[in-house]
N, C-alpha and C positions, 0 to 999 in steps of 0.2 A: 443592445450589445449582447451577445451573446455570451452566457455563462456556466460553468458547471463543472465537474470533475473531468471530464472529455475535452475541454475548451482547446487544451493546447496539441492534442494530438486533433484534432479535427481540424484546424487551423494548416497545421504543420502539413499534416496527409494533403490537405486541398490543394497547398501550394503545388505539391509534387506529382500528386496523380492525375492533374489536367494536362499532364505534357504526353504526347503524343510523337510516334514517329520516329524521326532522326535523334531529337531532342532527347527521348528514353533512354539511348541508349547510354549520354551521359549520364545518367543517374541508375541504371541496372548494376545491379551490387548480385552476386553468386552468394550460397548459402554460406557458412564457415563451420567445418566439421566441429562435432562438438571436443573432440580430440585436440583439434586444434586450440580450440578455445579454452579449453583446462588447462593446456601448458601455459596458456597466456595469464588465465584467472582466478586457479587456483589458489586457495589462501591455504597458509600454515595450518590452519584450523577443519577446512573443510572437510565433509563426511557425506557419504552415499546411503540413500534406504533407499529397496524396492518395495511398493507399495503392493499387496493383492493382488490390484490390476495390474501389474507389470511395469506402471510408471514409477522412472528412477529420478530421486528427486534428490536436490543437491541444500545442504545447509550446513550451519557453523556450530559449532558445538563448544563454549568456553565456560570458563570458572568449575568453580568446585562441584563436583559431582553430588553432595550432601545438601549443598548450600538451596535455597528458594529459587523458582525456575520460572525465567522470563522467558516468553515468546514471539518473537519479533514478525510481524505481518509489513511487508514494504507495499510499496503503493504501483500502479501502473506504470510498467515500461521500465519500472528499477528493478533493483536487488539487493540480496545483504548488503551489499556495501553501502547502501544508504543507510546503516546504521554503523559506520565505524567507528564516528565521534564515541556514541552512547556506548556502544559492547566494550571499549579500552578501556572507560572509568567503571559501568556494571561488572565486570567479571570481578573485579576482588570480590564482591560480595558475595555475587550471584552465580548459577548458572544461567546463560545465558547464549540460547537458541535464536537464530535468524534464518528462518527457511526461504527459498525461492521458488515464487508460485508458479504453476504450471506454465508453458511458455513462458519463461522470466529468466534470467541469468543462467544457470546451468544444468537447475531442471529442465526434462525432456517432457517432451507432448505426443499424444496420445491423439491418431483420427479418433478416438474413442472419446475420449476424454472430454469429460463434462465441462465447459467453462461458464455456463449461468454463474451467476450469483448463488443458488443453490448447489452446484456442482464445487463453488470454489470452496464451501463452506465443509460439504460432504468430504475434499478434500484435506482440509484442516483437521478434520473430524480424524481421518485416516491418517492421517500422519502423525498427532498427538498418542494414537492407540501403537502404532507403530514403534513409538519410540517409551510405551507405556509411561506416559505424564499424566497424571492420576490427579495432580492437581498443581496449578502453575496461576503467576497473570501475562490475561497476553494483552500486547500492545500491535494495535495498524494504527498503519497511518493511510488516509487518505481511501482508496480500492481495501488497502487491507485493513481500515476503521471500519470500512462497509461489512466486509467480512466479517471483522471483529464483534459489531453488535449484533447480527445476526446471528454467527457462533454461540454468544452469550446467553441470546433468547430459544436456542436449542437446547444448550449444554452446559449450563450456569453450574451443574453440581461439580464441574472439573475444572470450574475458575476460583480463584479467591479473588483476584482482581480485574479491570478490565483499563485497560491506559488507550484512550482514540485519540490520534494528533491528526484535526483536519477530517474528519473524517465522512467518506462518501455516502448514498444514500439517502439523503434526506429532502432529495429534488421531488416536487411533485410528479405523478406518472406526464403532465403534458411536458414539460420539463425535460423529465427522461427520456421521453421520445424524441425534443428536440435535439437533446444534444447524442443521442444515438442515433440518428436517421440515416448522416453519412456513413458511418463504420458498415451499418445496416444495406443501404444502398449495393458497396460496394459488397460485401459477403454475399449475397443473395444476385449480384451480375457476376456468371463466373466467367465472363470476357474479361471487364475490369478489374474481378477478383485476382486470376491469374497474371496481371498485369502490374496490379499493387503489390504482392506478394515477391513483386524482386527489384524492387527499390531500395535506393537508398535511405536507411531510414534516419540519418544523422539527422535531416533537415530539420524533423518534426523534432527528434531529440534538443535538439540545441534552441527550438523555437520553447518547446516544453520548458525548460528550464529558466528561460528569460519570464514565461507564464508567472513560471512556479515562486520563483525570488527576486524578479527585477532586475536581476544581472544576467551578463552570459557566461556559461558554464567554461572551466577549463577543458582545453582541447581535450586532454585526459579521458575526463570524467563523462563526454559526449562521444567518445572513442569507443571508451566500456560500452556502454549503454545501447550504443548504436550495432558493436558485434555480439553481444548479446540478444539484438531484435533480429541479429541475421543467422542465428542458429537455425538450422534443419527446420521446419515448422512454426516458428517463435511469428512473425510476420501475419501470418494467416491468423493465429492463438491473439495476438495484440486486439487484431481486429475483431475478433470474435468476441475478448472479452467488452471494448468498446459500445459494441452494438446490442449488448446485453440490457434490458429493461426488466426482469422477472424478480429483481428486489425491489423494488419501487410501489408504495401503495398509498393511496390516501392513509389508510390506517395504519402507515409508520407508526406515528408516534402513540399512537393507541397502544400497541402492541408495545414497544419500549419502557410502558408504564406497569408492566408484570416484573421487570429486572429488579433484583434484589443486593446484587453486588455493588461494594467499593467501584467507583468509578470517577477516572479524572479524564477531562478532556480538557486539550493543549489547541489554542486556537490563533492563527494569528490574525488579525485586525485589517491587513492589508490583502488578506488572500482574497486572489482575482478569479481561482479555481474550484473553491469551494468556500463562497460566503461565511462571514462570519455570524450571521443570522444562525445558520444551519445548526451550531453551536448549541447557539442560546434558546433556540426552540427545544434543542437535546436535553438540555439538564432542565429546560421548565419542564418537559413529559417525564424528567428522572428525577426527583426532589433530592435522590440521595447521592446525585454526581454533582462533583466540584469542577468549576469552569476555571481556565484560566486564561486572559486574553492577552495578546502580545502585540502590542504598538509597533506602528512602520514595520510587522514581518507578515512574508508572505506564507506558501504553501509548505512549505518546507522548514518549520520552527526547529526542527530535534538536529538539523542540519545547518541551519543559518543560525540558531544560536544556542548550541549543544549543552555551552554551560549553565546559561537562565533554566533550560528545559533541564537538564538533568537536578538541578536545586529542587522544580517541583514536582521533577520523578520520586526524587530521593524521598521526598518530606510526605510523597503519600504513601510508595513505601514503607515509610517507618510508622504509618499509623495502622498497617495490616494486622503488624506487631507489635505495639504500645508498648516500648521501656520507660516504664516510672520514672526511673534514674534517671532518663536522657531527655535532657530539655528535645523539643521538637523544630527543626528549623524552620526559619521563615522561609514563606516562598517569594521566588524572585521577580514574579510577574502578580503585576495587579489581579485578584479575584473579580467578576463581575457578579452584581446579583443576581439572582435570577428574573427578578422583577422588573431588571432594567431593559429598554426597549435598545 
């Protein structure tokens, strides 16, 4: 069976892009201006940076401006709003940034624009200095966990924390190539390319999400996510970051074993997307990251159950900054050891 961070959009794309013909034209969806789509998606919150290169990148900007500064990294084929649970309860405390990665919700993309693995990180990199965050913790989930430890092993002196939920990256290189071959296939045919590129992309959304948590998604919430894939470029950028391999190395975990920072990772036990092995191989190469494993949940822990995960948000944050005073909470998902297989 097939497995990995890719599983559901590979899945999803195959059903859709074998159709031919007549058949196509039910499923040809047109782009949707991005104009159109901010009247639809804008949030109370949202804010524009242009980046150097010219890409205009869209994120949320909440809580106190003095306060400690979280950075939210979402996963393939979402956006901020995969974190709306967590940003409503963090903002009293915190500041509390949720950006959208390039082809992702209402940032724009760039024929220029890098989207390796390297290129995404390059882009974090840029955005961080953009908005001069000197020093923050960031948290991915899943694409942006990948992100996130690679960021870390670049740029560790502008973390104080690092929070991975699920996080990608950690497939062997044969691995990665399997489950990038199709994204790759199609990118590299640009018959089929130009073909894929104006689909509907609800199916694989709505398939993703059943991937991701065993249920299916509210019509809503496959609506977003689906007019979000159909932005000016987003289509082509999905696929591209899919078929991407140039994170991926035997000597992962080699290299993870230089990290110095606080680190929690949030895993859940039932994820079909990204094993829960992948975890616990992380904090054996990290001694000084805390695991936490979550029974019956899938890929989506900070989303399917907002309030367990925010208890052991909370409770690592509060050990960045020890109050004597303040008992420390329990967390509310069982720790695994590390030693445990």
């Amino acid at each position: 069976m097939m497995r990995g961070p890719l599983k559901w959009l590979t899945v999803g794309l195959c059903a859709v892009f074998a159709l031919t013909g007549a058949t196509w034209l039910s499923f040809h969806r047109a782009d949707i201006p991005y104009e159109d789509l901010e009247a639809l998606y804008e949030q109370p919150v949202s804010e524009y940076a242009r980046l150097p290169n010219g890409l205009l990148v869209h994120y949320t900007d909440e809580g106190p401006r003095d306060a400690p500064v979280l950075l939210l990294v979402h996963g393939l084929a979402s956006a901020s709003q995969s974190w709306m649970a967590w940003r409503e309860d963090l903002k009293e405390d915190y500041r509390v940034i949720s950006v959208d990665l390039p082809g992702h919700g209402l940032t724009r993309v760039l024929e220029t624009t890098d989207l390796t693995t390297t290129g995404l990180v390059d882009f974090l990199s840029r955005f961080a200095t953009r908005l001069n965050l000197d020093e923050f913790v960031l948290v991915g989930a899943s694409l942006g966990g990948h992100i996130g430890w690679e960021y870390a092993l670049r740029h560790s002196d502008n973390l104080s924390g690092l929070v991975l939920i699920a996080p990608a990256g950690l497939s062997s290189p044969d691995e990665a190539r399997e489950h990038a071959a199709f994204a790759s296939d199609i990118v590299n045919n640009p018959v089929v390319s130009a073909l894929a590129v104006t689909l509907d992309p609800a199916i694989a959304i709505r398939r993703g999400f059943v991937a991701a948590s065993g249920e299916t998604a509210p019509y809503q919430t496959v609506r977003l996510y689906a007019d979000f894939a159909r932005a000016p470029g987003h289509r082509e950028a999905l696929l591209r970051v899919s078929a991407r391999t140039d994170g991926v190395s035997d000597d992962a975990l080699d290299r993870l074993q230089s990290l110095s920072l606080p680190i929690l990772v949030l895993q859940g036990d039932g994820d079909e997307i990204v094993r829960a092995d992948h975890a616990r191989h992380f904090v054996e190469a990290v001694p000084q990251a805390e695991l936490v494993i979550y029974p019956d949940v899938g890929h989506l822990p900070h989303e399917q159950i907002p309030d367990a995960t925010l208890t052991d948000l909370r409770a690592f944050l509060d050990r960045l900054v020890p109050d004597e005073e303040t008992p420390q909470p329990e967390t509310a998902g069982p720790e695994i050891p590390v030693s445990e297989n």
